[in-house]
N, C-alpha and C positions, 0 to 999 in steps of 0.2 A: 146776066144781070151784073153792075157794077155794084162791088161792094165800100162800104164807106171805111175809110183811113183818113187821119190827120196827124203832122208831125208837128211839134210846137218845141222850138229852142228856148227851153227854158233858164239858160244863164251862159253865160262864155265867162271863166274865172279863174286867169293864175293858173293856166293849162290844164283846166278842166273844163270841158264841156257837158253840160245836163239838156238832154231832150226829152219828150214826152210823147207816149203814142199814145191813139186811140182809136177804137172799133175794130174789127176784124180783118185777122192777117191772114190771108190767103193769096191763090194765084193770081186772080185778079188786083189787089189794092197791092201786094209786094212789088210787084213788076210797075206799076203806080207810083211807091213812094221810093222806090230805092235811088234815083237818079235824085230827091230833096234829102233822102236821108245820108248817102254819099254825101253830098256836098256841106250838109250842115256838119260835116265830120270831119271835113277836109281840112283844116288849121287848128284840132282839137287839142293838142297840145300832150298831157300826158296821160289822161283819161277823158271817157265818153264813159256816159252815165245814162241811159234807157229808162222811164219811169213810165211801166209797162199797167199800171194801175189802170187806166183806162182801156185798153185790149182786151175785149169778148170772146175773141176767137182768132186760135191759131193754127194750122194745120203743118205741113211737111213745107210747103212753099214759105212758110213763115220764117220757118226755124230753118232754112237754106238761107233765106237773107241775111237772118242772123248770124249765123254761121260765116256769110261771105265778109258782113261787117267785122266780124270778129278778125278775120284772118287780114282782112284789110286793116285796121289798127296798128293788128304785131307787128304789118311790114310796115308800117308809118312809126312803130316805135310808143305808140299807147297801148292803153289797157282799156278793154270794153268792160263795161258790168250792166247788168240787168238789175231793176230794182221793182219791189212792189210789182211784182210779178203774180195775178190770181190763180183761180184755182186751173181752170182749163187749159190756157197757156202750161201752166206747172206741172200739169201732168204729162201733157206732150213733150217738155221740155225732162223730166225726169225718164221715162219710158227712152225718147231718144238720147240723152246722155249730155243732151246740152247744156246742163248745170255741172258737168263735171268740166269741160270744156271755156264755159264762161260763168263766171263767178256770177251768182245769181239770187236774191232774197228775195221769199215766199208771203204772199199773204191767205193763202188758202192752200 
């Protein structure tokens, strides 16, 4: 069964890019969204910004994308951040060490 994801570019600013996900990050919607979320990233200038507020659920596939984005960034010469991050995601993301790796704020 397909699970639902949406990416939404929410600003290009003065070498900042702000995006916004939503609904659940698994194997299914990662492998989905990663070829829109590459590309909305791809002229992002000195940061990308994640407004993960909307994201229900994330698993190991999730936090591999992110992780890939991340490391995609350093070599582009930005910085990735994760923002409004809930509680599910949060947890995943602390247990695997991904907020140590990518600068990250909590809302749960």
């Amino acid at each position: 069964m397909s699970t639902s994801i949406s990416l939404t570019v929410q600003m290009v600013d003065h070498g900042s890019t702000a995006l916004a996900l939503a609904g659940e990050l698994d194997l299914d919607s990662a492998a989905r969204i990663e070829p829109d979320l590459f590309l909305a990233t791809a002229w992002a200038g000195r940061e990308v910004v994640v407004d993960m507020a909307g994201v229900t659920f994330c698993d190991t596939s999730g936090v591999e994308l992110l992780m890939r984005l991340h490391r995609r960034c350093a070599t582009e010469g930005c910085r990735l951040r994760l923002c409004r991050v809930p509680r599910q995601p949060g947890r995943v993301f602390r247990v695997l060490g991904v907020d140590r790796a990518i600068p990250c704020s909590f809302t749960g």
